[in-house]
VOGU-3710 file (C-alpha; in Angstrom, 3 decimals, decimal comma):
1> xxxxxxxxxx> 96,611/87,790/132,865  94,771/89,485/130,160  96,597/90,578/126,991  97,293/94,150/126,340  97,236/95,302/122,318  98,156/99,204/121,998  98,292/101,306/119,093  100,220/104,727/118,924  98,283/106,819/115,856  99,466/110,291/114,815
11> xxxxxxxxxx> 102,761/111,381/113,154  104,057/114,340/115,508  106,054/114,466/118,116  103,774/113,087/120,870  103,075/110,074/119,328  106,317/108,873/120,963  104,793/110,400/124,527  101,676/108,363/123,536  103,404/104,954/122,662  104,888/105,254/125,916
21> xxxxxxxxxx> 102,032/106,071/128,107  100,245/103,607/126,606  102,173/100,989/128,401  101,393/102,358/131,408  99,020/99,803/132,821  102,065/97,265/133,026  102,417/94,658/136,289  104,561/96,815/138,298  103,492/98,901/141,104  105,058/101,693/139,748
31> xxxxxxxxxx> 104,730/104,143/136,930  107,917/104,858/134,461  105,535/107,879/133,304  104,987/111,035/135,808  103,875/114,322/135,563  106,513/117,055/136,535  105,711/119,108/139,197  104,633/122,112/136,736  101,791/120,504/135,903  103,108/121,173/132,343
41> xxxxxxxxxx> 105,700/118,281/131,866  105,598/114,527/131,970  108,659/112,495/132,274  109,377/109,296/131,231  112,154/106,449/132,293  113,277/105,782/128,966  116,453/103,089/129,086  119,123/104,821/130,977  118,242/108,055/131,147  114,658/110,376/131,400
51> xxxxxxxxxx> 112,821/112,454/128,767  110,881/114,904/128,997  107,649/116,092/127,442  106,187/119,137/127,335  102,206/118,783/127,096  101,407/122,043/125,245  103,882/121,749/122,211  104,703/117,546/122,331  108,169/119,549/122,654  110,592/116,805/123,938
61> xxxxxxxxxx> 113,916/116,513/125,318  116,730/114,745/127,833  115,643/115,714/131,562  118,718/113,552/133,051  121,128/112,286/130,464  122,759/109,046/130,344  125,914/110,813/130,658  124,789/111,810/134,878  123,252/107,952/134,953  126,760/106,196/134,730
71> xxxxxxxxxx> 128,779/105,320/137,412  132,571/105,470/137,060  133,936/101,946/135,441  130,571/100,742/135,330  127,810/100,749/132,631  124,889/103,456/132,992  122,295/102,439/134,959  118,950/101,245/133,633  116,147/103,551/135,254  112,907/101,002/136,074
81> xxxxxxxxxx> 111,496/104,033/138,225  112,464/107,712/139,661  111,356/110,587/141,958  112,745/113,468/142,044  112,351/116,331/144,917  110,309/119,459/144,240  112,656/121,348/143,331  114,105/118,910/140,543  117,743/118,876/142,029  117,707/115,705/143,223
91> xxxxxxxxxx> 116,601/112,513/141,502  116,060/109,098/143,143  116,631/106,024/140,196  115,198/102,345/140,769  116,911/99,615/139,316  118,307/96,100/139,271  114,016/95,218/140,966  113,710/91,887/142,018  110,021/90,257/142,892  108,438/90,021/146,112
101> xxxxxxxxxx> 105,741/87,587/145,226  103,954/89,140/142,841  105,543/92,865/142,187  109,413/93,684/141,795  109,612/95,898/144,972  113,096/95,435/146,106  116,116/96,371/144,076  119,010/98,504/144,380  118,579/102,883/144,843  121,041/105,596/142,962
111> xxxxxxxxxx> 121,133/109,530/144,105  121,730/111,911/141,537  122,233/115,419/142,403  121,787/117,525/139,194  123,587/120,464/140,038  127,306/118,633/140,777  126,579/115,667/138,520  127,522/113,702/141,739  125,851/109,865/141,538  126,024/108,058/144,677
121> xxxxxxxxxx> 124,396/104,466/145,716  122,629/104,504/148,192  122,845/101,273/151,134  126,303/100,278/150,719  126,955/97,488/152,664  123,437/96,409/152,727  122,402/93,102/150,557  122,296/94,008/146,635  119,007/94,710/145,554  117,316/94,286/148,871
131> xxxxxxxxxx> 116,236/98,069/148,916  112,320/98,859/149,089  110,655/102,300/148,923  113,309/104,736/148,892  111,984/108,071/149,554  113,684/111,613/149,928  112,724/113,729/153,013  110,381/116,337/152,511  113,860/118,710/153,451  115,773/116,880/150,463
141> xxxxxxxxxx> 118,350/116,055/152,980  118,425/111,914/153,429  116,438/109,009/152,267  114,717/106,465/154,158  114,212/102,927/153,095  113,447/99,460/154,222  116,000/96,792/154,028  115,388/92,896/154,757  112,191/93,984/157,345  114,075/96,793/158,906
151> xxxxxxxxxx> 113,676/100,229/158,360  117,045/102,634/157,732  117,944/106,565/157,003  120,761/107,536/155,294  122,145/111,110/155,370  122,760/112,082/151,443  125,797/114,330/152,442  127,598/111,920/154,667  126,399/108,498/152,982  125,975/107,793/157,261
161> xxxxxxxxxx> 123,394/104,900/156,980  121,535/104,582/160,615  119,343/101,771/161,470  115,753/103,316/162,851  114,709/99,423/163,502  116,844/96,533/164,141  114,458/93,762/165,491  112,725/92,729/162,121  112,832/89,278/160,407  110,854/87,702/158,194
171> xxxxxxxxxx> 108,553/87,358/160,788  108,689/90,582/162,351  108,122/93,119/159,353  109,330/96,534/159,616  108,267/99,455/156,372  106,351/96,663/154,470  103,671/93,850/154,936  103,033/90,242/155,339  101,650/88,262/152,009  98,368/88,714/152,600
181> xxxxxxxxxx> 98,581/92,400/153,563  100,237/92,960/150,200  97,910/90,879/147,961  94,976/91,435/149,746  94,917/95,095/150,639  97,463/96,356/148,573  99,633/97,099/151,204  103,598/97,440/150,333  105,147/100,572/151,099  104,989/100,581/154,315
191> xxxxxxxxxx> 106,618/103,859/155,977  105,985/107,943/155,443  108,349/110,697/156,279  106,841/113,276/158,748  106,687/116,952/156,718  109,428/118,423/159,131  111,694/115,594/158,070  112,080/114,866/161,993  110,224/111,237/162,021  109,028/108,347/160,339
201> xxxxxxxxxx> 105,631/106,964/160,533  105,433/103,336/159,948  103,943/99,520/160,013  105,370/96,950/162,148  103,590/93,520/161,035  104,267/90,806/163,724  103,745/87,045/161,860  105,065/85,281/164,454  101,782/83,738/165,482  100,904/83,161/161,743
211> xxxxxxxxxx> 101,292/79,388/160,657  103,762/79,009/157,292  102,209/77,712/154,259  105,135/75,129/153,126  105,629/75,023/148,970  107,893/72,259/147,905  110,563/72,841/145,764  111,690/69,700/144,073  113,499/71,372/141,080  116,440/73,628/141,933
221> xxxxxxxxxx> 118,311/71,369/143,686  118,894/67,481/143,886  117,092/67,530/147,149  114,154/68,926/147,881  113,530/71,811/150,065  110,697/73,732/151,566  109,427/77,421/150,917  107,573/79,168/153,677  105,156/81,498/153,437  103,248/83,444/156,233
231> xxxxxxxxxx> 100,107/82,581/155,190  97,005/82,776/157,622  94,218/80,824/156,171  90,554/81,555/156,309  89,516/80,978/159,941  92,880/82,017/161,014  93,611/85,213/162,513  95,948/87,744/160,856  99,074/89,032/161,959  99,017/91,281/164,707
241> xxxxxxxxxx> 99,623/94,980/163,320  101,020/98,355/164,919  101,906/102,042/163,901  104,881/103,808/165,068  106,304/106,433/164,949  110,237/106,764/164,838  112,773/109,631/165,846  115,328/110,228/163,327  117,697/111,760/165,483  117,085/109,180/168,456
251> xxxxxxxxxx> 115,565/106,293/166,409  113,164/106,045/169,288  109,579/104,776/168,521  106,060/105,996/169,954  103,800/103,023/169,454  100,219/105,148/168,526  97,775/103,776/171,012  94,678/102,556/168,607  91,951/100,695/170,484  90,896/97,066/169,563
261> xxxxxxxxxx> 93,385/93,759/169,327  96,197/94,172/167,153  95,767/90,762/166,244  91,890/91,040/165,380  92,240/94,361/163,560  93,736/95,124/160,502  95,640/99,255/159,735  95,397/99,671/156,284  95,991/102,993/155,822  98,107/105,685/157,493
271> xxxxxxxxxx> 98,993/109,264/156,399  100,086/112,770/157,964  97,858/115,472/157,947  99,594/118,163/156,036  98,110/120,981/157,830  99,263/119,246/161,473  101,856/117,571/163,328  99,114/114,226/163,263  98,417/111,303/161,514  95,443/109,998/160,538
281> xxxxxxxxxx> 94,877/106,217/159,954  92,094/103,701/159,045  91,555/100,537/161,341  89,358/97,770/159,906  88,058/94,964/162,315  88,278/91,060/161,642  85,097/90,881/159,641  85,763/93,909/157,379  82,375/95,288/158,118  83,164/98,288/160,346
291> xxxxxxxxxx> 85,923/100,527/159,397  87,040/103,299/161,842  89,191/106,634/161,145  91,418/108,129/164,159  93,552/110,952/164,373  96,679/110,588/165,949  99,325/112,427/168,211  102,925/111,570/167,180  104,649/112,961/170,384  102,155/110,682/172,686
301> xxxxxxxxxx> 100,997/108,101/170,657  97,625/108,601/171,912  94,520/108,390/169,226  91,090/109,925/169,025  88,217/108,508/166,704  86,952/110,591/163,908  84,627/108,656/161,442  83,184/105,517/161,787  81,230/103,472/158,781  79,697/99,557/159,407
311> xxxxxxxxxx> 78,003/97,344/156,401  76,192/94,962/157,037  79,033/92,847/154,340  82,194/94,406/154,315  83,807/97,535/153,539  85,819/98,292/150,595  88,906/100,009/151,582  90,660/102,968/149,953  92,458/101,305/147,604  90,019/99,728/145,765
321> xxxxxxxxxx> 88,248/102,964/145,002  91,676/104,853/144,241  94,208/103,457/142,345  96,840/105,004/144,380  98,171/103,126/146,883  99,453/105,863/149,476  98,644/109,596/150,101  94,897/110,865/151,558  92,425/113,212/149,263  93,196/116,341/151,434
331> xxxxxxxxxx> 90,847/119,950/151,020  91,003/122,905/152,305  94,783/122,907/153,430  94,138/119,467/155,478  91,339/120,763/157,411  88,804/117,870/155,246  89,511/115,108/152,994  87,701/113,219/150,451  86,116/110,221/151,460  83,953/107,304/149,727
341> xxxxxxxxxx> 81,269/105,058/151,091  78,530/103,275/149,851  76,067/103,811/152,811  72,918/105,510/150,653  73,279/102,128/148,181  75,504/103,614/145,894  79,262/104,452/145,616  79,674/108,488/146,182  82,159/111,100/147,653  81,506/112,992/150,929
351> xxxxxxxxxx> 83,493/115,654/152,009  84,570/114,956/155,939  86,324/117,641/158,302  88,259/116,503/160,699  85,757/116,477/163,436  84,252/113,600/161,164  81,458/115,962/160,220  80,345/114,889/156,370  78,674/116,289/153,219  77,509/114,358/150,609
361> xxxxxxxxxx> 79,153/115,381/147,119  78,072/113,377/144,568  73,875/112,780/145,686  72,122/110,403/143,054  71,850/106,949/141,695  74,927/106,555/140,386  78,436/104,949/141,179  81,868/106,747/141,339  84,025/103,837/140,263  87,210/106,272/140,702
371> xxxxxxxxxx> 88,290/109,249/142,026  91,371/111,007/140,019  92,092/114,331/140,891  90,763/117,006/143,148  90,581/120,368/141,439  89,959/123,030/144,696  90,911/125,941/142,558  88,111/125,332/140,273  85,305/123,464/142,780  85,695/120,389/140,885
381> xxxxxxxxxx> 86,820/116,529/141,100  87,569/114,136/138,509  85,934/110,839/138,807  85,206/107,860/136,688  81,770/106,322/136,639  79,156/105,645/134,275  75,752/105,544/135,100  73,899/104,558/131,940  76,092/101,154/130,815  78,178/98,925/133,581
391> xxxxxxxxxx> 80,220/97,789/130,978  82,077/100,917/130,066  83,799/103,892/132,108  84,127/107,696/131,557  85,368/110,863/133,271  82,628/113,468/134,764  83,613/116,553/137,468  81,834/116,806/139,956  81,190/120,293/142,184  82,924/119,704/145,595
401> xxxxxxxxxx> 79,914/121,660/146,975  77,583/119,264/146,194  75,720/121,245/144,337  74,631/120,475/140,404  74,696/117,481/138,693  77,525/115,868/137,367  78,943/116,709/133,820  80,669/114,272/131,459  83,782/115,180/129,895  84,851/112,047/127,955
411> xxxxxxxxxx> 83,333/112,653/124,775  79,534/111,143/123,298  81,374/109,625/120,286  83,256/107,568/122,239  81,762/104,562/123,883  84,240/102,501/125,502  85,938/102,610/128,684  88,251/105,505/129,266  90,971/106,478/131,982  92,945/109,255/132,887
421> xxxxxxxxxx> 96,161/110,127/134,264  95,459/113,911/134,883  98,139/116,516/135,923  98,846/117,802/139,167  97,298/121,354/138,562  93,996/119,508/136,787  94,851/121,074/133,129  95,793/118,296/131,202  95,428/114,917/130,729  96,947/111,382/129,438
431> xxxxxxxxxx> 93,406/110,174/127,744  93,396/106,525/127,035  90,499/104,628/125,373  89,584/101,462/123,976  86,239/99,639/123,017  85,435/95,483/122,248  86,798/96,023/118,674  89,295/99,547/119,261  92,712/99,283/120,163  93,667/100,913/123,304
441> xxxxxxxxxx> 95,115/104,433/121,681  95,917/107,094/123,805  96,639/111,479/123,419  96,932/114,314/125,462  94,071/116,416/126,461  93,415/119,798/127,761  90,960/120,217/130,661  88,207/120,772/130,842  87,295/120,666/127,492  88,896/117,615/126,585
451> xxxxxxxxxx> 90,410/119,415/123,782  93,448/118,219/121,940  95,353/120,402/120,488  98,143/118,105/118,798  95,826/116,259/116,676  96,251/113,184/117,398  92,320/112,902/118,292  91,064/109,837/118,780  87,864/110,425/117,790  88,898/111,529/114,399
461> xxxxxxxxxx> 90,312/108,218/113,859  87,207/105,921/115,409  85,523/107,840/113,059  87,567/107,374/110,090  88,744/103,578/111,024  86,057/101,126/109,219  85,973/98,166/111,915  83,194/95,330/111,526  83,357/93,661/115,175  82,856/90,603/116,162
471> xxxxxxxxxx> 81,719/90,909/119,612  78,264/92,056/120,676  77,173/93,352/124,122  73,994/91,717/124,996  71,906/91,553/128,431  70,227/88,420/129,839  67,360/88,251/132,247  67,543/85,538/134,418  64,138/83,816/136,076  65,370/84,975/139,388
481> xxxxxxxxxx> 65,045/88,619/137,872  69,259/89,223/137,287  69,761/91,067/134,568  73,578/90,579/133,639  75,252/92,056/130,887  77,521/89,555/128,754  79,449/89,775/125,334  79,245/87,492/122,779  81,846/86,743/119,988  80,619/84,685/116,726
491> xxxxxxxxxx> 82,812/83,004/114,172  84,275/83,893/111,241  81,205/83,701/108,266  78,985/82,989/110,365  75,419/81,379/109,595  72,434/81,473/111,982  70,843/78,374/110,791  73,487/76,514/111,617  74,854/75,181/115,330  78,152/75,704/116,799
501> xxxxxxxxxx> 80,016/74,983/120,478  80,036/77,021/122,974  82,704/78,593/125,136  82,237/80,764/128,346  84,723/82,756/129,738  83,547/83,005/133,943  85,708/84,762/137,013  82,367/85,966/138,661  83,859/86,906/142,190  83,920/90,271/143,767
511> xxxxxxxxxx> 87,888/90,836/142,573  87,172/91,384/138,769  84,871/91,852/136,089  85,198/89,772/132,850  82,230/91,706/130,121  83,961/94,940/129,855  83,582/96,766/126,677  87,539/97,598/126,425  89,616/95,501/124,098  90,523/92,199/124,652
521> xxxxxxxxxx> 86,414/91,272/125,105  85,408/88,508/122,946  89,591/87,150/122,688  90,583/84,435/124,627  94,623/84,858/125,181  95,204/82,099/125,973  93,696/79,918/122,545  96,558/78,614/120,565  95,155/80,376/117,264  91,801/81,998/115,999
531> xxxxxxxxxx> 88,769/81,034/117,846  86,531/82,804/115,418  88,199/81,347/112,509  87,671/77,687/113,897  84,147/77,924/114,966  83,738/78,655/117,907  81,284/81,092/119,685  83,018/82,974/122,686  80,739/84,383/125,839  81,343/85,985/128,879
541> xxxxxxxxxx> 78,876/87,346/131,347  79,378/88,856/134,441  76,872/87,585/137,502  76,158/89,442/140,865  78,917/90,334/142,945  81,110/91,291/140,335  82,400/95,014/140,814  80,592/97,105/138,403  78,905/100,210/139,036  75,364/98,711/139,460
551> xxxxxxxxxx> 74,994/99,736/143,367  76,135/98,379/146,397  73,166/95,717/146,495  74,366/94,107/143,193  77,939/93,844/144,285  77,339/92,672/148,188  74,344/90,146/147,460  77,645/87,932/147,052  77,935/87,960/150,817  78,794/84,805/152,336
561> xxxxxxxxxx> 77,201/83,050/148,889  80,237/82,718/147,019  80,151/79,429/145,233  76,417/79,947/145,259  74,349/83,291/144,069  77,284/83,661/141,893  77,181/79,945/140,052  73,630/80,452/139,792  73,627/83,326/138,056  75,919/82,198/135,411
571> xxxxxxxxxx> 74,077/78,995/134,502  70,961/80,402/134,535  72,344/83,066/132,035  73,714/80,191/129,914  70,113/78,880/129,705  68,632/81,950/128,765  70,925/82,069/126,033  70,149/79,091/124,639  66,571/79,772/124,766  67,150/83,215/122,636
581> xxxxxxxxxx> 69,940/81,921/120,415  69,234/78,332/118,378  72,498/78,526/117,129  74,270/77,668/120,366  75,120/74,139/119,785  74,219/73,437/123,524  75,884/69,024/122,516  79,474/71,433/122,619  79,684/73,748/125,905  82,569/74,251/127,064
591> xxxxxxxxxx> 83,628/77,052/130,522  87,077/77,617/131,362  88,344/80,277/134,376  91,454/81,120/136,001  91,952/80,983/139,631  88,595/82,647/141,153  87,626/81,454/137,645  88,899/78,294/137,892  86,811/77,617/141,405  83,281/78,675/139,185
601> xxxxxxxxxx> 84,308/76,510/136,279  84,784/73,301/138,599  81,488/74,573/140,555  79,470/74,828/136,860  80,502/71,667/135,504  79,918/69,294/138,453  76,732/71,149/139,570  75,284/71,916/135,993  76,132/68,884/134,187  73,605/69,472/131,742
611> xxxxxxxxxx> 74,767/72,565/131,025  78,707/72,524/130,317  80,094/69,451/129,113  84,219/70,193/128,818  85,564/72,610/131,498  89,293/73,475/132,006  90,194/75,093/135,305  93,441/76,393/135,573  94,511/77,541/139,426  91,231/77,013/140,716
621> xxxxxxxxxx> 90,011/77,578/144,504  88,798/73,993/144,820  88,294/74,572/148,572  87,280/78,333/150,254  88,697/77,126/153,277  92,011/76,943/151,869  92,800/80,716/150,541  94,084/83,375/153,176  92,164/85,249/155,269  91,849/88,671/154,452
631> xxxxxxxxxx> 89,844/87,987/151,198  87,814/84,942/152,139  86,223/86,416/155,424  85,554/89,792/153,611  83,289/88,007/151,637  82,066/84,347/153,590  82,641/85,592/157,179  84,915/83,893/159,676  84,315/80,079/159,204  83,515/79,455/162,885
641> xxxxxxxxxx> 80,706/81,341/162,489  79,395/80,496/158,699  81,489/77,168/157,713  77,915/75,757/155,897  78,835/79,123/153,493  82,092/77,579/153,144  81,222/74,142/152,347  78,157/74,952/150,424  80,591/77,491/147,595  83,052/74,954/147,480
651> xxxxxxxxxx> 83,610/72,780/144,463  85,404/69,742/146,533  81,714/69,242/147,687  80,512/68,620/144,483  82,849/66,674/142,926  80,607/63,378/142,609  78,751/65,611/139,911  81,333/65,191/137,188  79,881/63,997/134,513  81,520/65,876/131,247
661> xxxxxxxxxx> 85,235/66,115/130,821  87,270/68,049/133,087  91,048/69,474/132,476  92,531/70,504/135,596  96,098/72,412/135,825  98,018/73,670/138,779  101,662/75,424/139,400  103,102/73,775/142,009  104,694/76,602/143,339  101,929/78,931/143,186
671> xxxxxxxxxx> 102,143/80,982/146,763  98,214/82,839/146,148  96,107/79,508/145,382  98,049/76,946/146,700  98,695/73,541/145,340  96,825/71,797/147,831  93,929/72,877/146,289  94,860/70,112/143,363  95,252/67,888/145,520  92,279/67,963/147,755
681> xxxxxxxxxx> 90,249/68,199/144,527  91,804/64,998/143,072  91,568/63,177/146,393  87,553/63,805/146,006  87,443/63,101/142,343  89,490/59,522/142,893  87,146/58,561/145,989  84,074/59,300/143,996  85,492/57,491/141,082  85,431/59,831/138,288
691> xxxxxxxxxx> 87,875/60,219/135,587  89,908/63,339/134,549  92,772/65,026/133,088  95,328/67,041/135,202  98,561/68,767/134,681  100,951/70,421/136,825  103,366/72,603/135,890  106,612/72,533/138,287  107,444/75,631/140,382  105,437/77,991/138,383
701> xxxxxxxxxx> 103,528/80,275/140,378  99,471/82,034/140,270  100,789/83,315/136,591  101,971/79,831/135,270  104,064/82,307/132,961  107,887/81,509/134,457  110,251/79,260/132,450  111,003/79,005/128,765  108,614/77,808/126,716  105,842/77,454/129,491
711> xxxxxxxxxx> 102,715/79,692/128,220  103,504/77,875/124,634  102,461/74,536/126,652  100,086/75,631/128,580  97,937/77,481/125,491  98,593/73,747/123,534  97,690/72,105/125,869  94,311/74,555/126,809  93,877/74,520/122,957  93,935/70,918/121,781
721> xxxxxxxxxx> 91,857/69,491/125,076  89,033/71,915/123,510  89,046/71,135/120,375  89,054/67,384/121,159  86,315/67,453/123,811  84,335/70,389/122,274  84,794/70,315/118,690  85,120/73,343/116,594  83,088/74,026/113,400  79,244/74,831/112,410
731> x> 77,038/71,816/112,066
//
């Protein structure tokens, strides 16, 4: 939900490349930006056709034309993603994406094969725009994709479609995932071709035990109808979950044979081993807190364990280390892979064979917040982490061996966060950086060296742009001994004898971090106007349990205290503050959140009255026991066995604690936090008697972005209850 400002400096010819990569970080799943298989190109979906970039010279140029992208008697296509096979003969075009829940990963598929110029659509016959996940066979003969929960192959020369599944529903889900799979693990593509092109790997999620969430639609129709969603709640188990493994030529499945209840275990990863005929796949139980690796036979189905990791909280999975969804960090030809833990206290890479045997890579006390690219030719991987300032992020190598210590390569000048998009072949780079008061720019870099040789350096211009920011990073010690770092924005002119209000920014749960030094810290998006320029001084902090790279203890002392260490934490910080600052007007505090956000705001204000006097929550957990499964018992435990957790973070306990003036708001059709949450909180506000304001926004969903002129209302509305019930202006 945060706002995204880019800049594209430099005059030559990359600066197009660079406006275009910088908008990488969009909300789809899916990059319009890749790097060619050279290691020397990147391509880029741009309208109806793709261009393409050379990295040395910024040299650019039409890859596939419009002219190839244009059906006969119909308008060209518009490309909203592509792949291509190795060989770059044949490319597979997205468009026409329509959302499933939160990402647009169904839409329609075109085949274009360069060479004849022939165009062909692929699943005709099949529902318009109900295509997920096309993907070529490694042979670069047919595609496989999934099709209202069913899984399907179609032969490019023939255009033969076969069905390899034909029992799914929306209950019984074939090459994708439940909701909670999807939002919770980031689970969507849900199938992977075998490397001889002979079989399909995939998940079969069964929901049929799973209870529906009902959302009411009272708007699209003059009567009112129900939308289901498959929505275990905490305390509920998950869908049950299998692997198989599917015959092209027979469409026969081998179910693999992995130990433990389907229905009490979650599969969150699966991937063939390119050096083998076998899979290899990552089991998680209930709790999240032991995490299991086992190779697997394809012909038999039969499993055998490789690796196994517990916590004594929970275990992050691969995707929240690794912003790439599918595909395993193979070495040495698929005889060892890259793997993270956090079982010394910190966040490193160890090198595992696959008899499970492991070496520690990165040794120290540090965090690897990312891994990006494994370099084998040169001994090296790419990682982000930054071991001197949580706020910020930069990229180091790292020896594969072990051995040495690691080296940054981001540059001194720039302090900020960084990321990285590096080639396949680990010589070159998509740099993009930003700071609290530098707009995100981004160039092309050569690697190692970080050397750019199309000058359009952004160094060069930090050093030559004359900013005076607003925003400073500070850290607060709170009596408990947490030291949290925090930004603070002042106003316009401002005077330190004087007092102004107070507004803090809070998420403080293990799914985000708020006090980033990137830009967009110290602006609230969503303020109708200028904050600074009305008087107000903006602060965020983030508390334990967020995820920064401060060591496993900070993150997972959130464990089962959500609603608790975490609320702590922030008021105590807020006290602090006052204590250090007398120009923190502490007659006008205000907190506002957003979903995970919302739940602390509603938690601060009735439980710190004395503290924050005006707090709007917008989508707010009002209840842990409402919100699915998958992320609540990561982080409280099932409920049977901790509900006191459950009660004891929840603001519905605490609403006889309002004292200030609360501004709730809600989408009623919002399928992540669901309304009910409103509506349990305003059934304990009424019974304990207190007054407050509350608006609901009709059909809108977690975003509260759908419908014309919706954010307009919602950022007057946000806007004007501030101002009136925390008053802008020195005093």
């Amino acid at each position: 939900m945060r706002l995204r400002y880019f800049s594209c400096p430099g005059s030559r010819a990359l600066t197009i490349l660079v406006c275009l990569l910088a908008v990488k970080a969009s909300a789809q799943p899916w990059k319009q930006t890749k790097w060619g298989k050279d290691g020397q190109s990147i391509y880029e979906a741009n309208g109806t056709s793709i261009t393409s970039y050379h990295a040395k010279d910024g040299r650019q140029s039409v890859r596939v034309p419009s002219s190839l992208l244009t059906p006969k008697g119909q308008p060209a296509i518009q490309v909203e993603d592509f792949s291509y096979t190795p060989d770059e003969n044949k490319w597979l075009i997205y468009t026409k994406s329509q959302k499933v829940w939160r990402y647009k990963t169904r839409g329609d598929y075109w085949l274009l094969d360069v060479p004849s110029g022939k165009l062909q659509q692929l699943g005709k016959g099949l529902p318009a725009s109900s295509l997920m996940f096309a993907k070529i066979s490694p042979d670069g003969k047919q595609v496989a994709y999934v099709s209202e929960h069913n899984l399907y192959v179609e032969d490019i020369l023939s255009g033969k479609i076969k069905a390899l599944t034909k029992d799914g529903n929306r209950r019984l889900i074939n090459g994708t995932f439940d909701w909670a799979y999807e939002e919770e693990f980031d689970c969507r593509d849900g199938f992977r071709w075998s490397p001889d092109s002979r079989s399909i790997a995939y998940w079969q999620i069964d929901a049929r035990k799973i209870r529906d969430f009902l959302m009411m639609d009272n708007t699209d129709s003059l009567y009112s109808y129900t939308v289901p969603v498959e929505y275990p709640k905490a305390g509920e188990s998950p869908s049950s979950c299998r692997v198989g493994v599917v015959d092209i030529a027979t469409a026969k499945t081998t179910w693999l044979q992995v130990p433990g209840d389907p229905q009490q275990h979650y599969i969150t990863r699966v991937e063939w081993n390119p050096a083998r005929t076998g899979l290899v796949l990552q089991q998680l139980n209930r709790k999240q807190n032991e995490s299991v690796l086992y190779v697997a036979d394809p012909a038999t189905g039969k499993t055998k364990q490789i690796y196994k990791e517990s916590d004594a909280a929970w275990i992050d999975i691969r995707s929240r280390w690794n912003n790439e969804l599918t595909g395993w960090d193979w070495t040495n030809g698929g005889k060892s892979f890259i793997w993270v833990s956090e079982k010394d206290g910190w966040r490193h890479l160890y090198s595992v064979d696959m008899n499970g045997k492991e070496t520690l890579i990165t040794p120290g006390d540090y965090d690897i917040i990312n891994l990006l690219r494994i370099d084998e030719k040169n001994n090296l991987a790419y990682v982000l982490a930054s071991p001197d300032n949580p706020t910020q992020q930069y990229l180091y190598k790292v020896s594969l061996d072990g051995k040495g210590t690691p080296e940054r390569v981001s540059p001194v000048i720039e302090e900020g966060t960084h990321d990285y998009d590096i080639s396949p072949d680990a010589q070159w780079a998509v740099h993009d950086f930003s700071n609290h008061f530098f707009q995100p720019h981004s160039e092309l870099v050569f690697l190692p060296t970080h050397k750019d040789d199309l000058k359009t350096n952004i160094a060069m211009e930090l050093q030559t742009s004359r900013f005076a920011p607003r925003q400073e990073f500070f850290r607060v010690t709170t009596p408990e001994g947490v030291t949290m770092d925090g930004w603070m924005a002042r106003p316009l002119n401002f005077d330190s004898t004087k007092k102004y209000p107070v507004v803090f920014y809070v998420y403080g749960e293990p799914a985000a971090a708020t006090a980033r030094d990137q830009y967009g810290a110290g602006r609230n998006f969503i303020y109708n106007g200028d904050m600074a320029a009305d008087g107000y001084i903006y602060i965020s902090m983030d508390n334990r349990g967020t995820p920064l790279p401060k060591g496993r203890q900070w993150r997972k002392s959130i464990y089962r205290n959500v609603g608790q260490v975490n609320v702590r934490d922030q008021a105590a910080g807020a006290q602090e503050l006052f204590k250090r600052h007398r120009y923190l007007d502490t007659s006008r505090v205000a907190v506002w959140g957003w979903s995970g956000g919302g739940g602390m705001t509603l938690n601060l204000l009735f439980r710190y009255p004395q503290i924050y006097k005006t707090g709007i929550a917008i989508a707010a957990v009002g209840s842990l026991f409402t919100y699915d499964n998958i992320y609540q018992e990561r982080y409280m435990g099932l409920p049977q066995e901790t509900r006191e957790d459950y009660i004891k973070g929840s603001p519905v306990t605490y609403t006889q604690g309002l004292v200030g003036n609360l501004l709730y708001i809600h989408g009623t059709g919002d399928d992540n936090v669901h309304y009910q949450n409103a509506e349990l909180l305003q059934n304990a506000l009424i019974r304990n008697g207190k007054q407050f304001q509350f608006m609901s926004y009709p059909n809108r969903t977690h975003s509260i972005s759908e419908g014309e002129g919706t954010f307009k209302h919602l950022s007057t509305l946000y806007t004007n209850y501030l101002k009136e019930h925390c008053p802008p202006g020195a005093r």
